[in-house]
Legacy VTK file of the C-alpha trace (Angstrom):
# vtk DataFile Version 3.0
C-alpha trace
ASCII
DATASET POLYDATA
POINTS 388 float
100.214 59.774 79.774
104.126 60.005 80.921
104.805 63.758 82.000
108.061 64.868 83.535
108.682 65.457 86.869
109.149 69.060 86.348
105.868 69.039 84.469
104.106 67.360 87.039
105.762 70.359 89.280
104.558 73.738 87.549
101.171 75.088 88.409
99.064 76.594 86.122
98.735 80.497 87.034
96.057 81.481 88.777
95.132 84.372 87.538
95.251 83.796 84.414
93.126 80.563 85.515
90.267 83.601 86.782
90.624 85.909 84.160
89.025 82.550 81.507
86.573 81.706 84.604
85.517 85.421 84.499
85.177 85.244 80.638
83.227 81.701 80.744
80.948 82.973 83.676
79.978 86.290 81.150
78.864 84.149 78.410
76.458 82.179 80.527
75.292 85.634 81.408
76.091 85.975 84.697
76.714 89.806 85.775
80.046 88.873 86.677
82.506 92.001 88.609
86.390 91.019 87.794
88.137 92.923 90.481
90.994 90.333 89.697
92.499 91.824 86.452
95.985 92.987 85.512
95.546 95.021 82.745
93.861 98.689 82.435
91.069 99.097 80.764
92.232 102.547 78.900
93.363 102.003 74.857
96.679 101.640 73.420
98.464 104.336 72.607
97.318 105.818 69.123
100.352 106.097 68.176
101.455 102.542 68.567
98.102 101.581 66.387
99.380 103.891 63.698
102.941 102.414 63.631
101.502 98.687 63.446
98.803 99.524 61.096
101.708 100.925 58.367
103.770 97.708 58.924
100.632 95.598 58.747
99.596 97.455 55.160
102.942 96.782 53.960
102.628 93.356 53.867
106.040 92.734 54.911
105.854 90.798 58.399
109.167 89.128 58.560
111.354 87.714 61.357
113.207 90.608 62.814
116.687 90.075 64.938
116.478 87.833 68.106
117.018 90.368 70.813
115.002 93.366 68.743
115.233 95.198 66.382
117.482 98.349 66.229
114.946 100.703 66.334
113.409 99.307 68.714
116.261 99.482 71.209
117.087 102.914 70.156
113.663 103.728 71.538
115.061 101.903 74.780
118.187 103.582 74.938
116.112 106.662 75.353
113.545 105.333 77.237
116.510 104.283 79.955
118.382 107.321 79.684
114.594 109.428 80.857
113.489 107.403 83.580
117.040 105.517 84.813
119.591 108.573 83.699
121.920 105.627 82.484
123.465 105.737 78.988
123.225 102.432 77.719
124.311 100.507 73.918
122.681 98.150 72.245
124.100 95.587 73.547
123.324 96.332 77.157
119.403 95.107 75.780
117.564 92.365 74.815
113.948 92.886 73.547
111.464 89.885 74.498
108.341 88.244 74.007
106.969 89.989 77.445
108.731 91.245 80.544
108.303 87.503 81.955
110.238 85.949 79.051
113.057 88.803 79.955
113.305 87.283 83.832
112.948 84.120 82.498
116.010 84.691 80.155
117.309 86.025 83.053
117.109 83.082 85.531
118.106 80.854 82.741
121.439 82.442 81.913
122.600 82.645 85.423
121.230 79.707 87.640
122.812 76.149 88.042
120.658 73.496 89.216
119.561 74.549 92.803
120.859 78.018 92.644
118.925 80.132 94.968
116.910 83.133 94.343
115.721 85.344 97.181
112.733 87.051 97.303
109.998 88.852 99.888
106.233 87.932 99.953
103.861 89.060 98.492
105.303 87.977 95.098
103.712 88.357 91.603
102.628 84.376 91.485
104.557 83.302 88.706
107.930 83.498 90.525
108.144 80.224 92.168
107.376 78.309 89.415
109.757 80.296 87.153
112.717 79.898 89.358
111.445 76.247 89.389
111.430 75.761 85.283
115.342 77.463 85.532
116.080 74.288 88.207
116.802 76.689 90.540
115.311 76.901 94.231
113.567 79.862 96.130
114.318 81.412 99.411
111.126 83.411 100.051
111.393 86.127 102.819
107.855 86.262 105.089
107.022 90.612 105.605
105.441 91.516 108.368
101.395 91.687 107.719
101.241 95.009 108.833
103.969 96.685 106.438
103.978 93.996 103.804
107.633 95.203 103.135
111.288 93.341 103.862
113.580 94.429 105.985
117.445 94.340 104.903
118.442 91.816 107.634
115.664 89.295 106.754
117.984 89.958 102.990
121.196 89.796 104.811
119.991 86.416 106.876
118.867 84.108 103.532
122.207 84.532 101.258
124.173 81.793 101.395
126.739 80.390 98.577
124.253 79.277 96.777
122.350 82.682 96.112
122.762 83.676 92.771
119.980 86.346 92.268
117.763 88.654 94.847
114.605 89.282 92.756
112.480 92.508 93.942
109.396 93.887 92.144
108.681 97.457 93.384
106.199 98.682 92.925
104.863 95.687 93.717
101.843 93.584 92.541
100.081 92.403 94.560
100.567 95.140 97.064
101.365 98.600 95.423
104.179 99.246 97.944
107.090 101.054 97.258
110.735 99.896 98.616
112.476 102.386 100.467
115.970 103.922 98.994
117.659 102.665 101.850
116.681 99.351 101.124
117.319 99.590 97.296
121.089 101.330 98.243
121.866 98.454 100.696
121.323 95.949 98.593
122.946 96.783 95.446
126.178 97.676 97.813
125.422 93.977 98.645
124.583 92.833 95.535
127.709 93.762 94.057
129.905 92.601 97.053
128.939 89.311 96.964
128.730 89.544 92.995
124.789 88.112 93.431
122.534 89.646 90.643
120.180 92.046 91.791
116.987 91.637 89.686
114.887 94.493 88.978
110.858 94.013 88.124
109.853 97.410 87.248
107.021 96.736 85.093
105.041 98.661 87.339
107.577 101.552 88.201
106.223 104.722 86.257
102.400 103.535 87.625
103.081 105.251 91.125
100.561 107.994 92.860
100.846 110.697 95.320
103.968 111.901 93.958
106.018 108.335 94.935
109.066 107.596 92.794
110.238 103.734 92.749
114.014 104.108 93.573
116.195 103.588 90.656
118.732 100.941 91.780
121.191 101.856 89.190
121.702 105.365 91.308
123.320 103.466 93.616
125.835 101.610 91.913
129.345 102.705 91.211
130.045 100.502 88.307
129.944 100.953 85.353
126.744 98.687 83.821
129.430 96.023 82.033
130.340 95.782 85.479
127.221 95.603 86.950
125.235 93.236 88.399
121.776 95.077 88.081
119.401 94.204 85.327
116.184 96.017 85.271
113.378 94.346 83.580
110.663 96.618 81.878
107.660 96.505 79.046
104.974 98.254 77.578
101.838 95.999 79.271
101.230 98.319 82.168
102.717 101.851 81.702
100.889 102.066 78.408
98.027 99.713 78.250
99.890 97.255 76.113
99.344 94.057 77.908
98.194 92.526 74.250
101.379 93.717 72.643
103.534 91.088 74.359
106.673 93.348 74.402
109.160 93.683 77.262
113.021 94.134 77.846
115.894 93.498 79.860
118.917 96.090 80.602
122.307 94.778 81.990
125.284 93.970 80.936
126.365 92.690 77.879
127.458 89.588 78.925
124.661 88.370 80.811
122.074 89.870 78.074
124.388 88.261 75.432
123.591 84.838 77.054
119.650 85.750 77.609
119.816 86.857 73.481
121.226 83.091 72.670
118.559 81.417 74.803
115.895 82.892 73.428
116.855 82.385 69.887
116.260 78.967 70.512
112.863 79.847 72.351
110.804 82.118 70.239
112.931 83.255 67.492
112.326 87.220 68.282
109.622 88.745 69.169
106.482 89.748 67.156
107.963 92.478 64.080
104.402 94.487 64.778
104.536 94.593 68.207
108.049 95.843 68.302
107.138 98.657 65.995
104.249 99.567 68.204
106.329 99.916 70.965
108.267 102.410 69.546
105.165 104.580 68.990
104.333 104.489 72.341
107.897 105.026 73.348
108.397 107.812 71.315
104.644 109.096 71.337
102.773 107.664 73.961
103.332 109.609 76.522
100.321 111.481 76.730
97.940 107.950 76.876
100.602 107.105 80.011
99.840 110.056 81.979
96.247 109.949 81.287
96.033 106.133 82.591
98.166 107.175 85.348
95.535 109.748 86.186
92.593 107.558 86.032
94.301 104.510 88.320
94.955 107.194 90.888
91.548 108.386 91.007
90.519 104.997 91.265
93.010 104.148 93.884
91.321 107.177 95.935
87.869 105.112 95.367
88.962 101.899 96.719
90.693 103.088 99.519
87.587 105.152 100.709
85.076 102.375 100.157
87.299 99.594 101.868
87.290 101.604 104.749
83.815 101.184 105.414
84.375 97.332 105.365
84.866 96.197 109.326
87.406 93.938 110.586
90.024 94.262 107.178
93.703 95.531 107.051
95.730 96.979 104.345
98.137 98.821 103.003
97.547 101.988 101.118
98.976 101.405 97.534
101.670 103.819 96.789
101.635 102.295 93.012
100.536 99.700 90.262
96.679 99.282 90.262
96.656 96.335 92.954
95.273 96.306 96.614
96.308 93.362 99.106
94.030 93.664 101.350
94.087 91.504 104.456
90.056 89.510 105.345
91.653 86.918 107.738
89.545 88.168 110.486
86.631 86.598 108.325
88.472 83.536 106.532
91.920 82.206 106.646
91.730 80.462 103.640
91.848 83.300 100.794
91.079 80.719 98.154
87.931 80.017 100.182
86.721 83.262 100.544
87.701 84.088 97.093
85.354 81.291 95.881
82.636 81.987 98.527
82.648 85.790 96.682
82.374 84.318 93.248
79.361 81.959 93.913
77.170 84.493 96.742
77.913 87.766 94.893
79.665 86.921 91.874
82.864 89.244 92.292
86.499 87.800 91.398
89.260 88.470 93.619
92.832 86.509 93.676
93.787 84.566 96.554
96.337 85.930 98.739
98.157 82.524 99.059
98.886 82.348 95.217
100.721 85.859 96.206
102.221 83.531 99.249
100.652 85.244 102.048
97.258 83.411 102.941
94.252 85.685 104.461
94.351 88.383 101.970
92.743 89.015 98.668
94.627 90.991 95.612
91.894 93.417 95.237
92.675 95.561 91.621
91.504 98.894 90.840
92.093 98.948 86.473
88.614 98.557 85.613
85.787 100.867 85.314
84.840 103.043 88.016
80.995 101.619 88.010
82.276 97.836 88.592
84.862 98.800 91.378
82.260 100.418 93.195
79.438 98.016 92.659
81.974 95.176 93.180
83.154 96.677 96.743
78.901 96.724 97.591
78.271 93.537 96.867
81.876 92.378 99.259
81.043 94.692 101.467
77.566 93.031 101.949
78.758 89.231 101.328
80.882 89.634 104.459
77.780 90.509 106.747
76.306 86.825 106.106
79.680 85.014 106.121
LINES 1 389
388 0 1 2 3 4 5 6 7 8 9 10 11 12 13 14 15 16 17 18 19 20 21 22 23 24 25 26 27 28 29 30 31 32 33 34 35 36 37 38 39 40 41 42 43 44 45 46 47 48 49 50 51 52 53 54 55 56 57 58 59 60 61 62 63 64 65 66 67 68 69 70 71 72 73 74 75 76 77 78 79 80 81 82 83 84 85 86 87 88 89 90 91 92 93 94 95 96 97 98 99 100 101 102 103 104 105 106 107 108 109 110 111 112 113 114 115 116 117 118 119 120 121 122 123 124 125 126 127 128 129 130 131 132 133 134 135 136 137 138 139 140 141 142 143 144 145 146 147 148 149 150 151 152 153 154 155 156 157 158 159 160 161 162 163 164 165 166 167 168 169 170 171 172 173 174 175 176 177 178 179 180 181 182 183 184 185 186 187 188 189 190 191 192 193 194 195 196 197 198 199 200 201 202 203 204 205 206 207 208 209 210 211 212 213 214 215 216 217 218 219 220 221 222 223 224 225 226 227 228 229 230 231 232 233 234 235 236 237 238 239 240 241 242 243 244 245 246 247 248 249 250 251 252 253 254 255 256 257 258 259 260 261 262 263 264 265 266 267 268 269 270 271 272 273 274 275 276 277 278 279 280 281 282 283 284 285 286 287 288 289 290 291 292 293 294 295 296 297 298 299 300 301 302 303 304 305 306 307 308 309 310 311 312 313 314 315 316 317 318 319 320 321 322 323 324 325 326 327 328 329 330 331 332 333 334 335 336 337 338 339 340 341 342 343 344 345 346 347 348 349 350 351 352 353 354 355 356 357 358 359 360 361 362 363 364 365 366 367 368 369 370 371 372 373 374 375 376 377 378 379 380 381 382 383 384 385 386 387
């Protein structure tokens, strides 16, 4: 069959490749460990149940407006004024089918063809083939192994004419680090210098432990957000165990979410009328369920680290957020994808390949899942590696 080139182009994600390898492996009855999943395993808010329950018995499912509904981004408004301290309107939001339709709204409405977009390793794996579906190109910064975090003159050494967004996810997945507010301050100033968007992935930003706060970009900026060229991206998936719900957003200003609102019009209509209502329960009510999960990942973050240190030979990075570990096995295997497929067929344990994440020798280890499977799943590495 004829594809197109940019078909031919676009790989299929990987971990949502393992997450339906996991599943098929299960119903064969294989006593499979996922230690490769994204989502927590803790319930939805009850409160966001409630609210799509009441819409569902109405019977009144409808389309609802493209970029949300108003409720919903009254929610928003005071979800962004809490955790950003930013008074936004409506119009400085756009409500979408997931926080990856938001960025890819986002790359839509400002690249050209071969526009560049900067970004560090490790990145969340979708990005290069979302920059790729926008036709524009990516400038990918290599971190140091040991840190696993950019510096601002690696930033300062890729823009060129053609860069039209820096792209940062912090916390980040696959790592859990935390950028530094020096680095978040010098590159807004940057940012809004050069007029280059600074793109904000903060799916992950309220999951952070030990007292850790994700800098808030829009503290550094002295414009006014019309004026700004920040746009922080944000959702429901992680912070409240709504990865189901499909429900993210976008805040910026109202020009560039203006455009992102008449792209996706032509995309997916609006998002889902019962998820946005369930959002706003969990907005509004959820908070409870959030610091409960956050609880429970930290405890579990305490787990991993101890039990990974009794594994010889591997580096990492303590996770300062998320519910991710990137932990460095090159002293056993170069290839991750290798060793990642060496730990599902000897011990049946799914990891994700560090070179999806563009760093090759390490292994997104993630910490979400029950207690009893992250420790039984660490055994059975822990004695894989022994015989490798």
């Amino acid at each position: 069959m004829k594809l197109s080139e940019l078909a031919k182009k676009i790989n299929p994600s990987p971990t949502l490749a393992l997450n339906e390898k996991a599943n098929i492996l299960k119903k064969e009855g294989k006593k499979v460990i996922h230690l490769g999943g994204g989502e927590p395993k803790e319930k939805s808010p009850q409160a966001a149940i409630e609210k799509a329950k009441e819409l569902l018995d109405s019977g009144f499912i409808r389309y609802t407006p493209t970029g949300g509904t108003v409720e919903l981004k009254n929610a928003i408004q005071s979800f962004t004024k809490k955790f950003y301290g930013i008074d936004v309107s409506a119009k400085n939001i756009i409500v979408s089918s997931g926080a990856k339709q938001s960025i890819m709204d986002a790359f839509y409405a400002i690249l050209n063809p071969n526009d560049e977009v900067i970004y560090p390793t490790p990145f969340w794996v979708s990005y290069p083939d979302m920059v790729e579906l926008a036709g524009g190109k990516s400038v990918i910064i290599q971190v140091d192994k040991s840190t696993l975090v950019p510096t601002l003159d690696q930033f300062a050494s890729r823009i060129t004419s053609k860069t039209k967004i820096i792209l940062l996810n912090s916390p980040n997945n696959p790592s859990g680090v935390i950028y530094s507010k020096e680095l978040i301050k010098s590159l807004v100033e940057i940012c809004e210098e050069k007029e280059i968007y600074l793109i904000m992935d903060d799916i992950y930003r309220e999951l952070v432990f030990d007292g850790n706060l994700s800098p808030n970009a829009f503290d550094f900026t002295t414009k006014e957000i019309d004026n700004s060229y920040i746009i922080i991206i944000n959702g429901v998936s992680k912070q409240f165990s709504m990865t189901g719900f499909r429900i993210g957003w976008a805040v910026g200003n109202k020009d560039v979410i203006s455009a992102m609102n008449r792209i996706q019009g032509h995309q997916t209509s609006c998002p889902s009328a019962i998820s946005q209502v369930a959002t706003i329960g969990a907005i509004e009510s959820g908070e409870n369920e959030a610091k409960n999960l956050k609880f429970n990942l930290e405890k579990k973050k305490n787990i991993l680290v101890q039990l990974l240190n009794e594994i010889p030979n591997i580096h990492f990075v303590e996770p300062q957020g998320t519910f991710y570990c990137f932990v460095d096995f090159s002293y056993y295997e170069k290839s991750s994808h290798k060793l990642a497929e060496y730990f599902i067929d000897k011990v049946e344990v799914i990891t994700i390949p560090g070179k999806d994440f563009g760093m090759e020798g390490f292994l997104r280890i993630s910490f979400c899942g029950e207690e009893s499977e992250l420790r039984e799943g660490l055994s059975r590495i822990k004695s894989a590696l022994r015989n490798y």
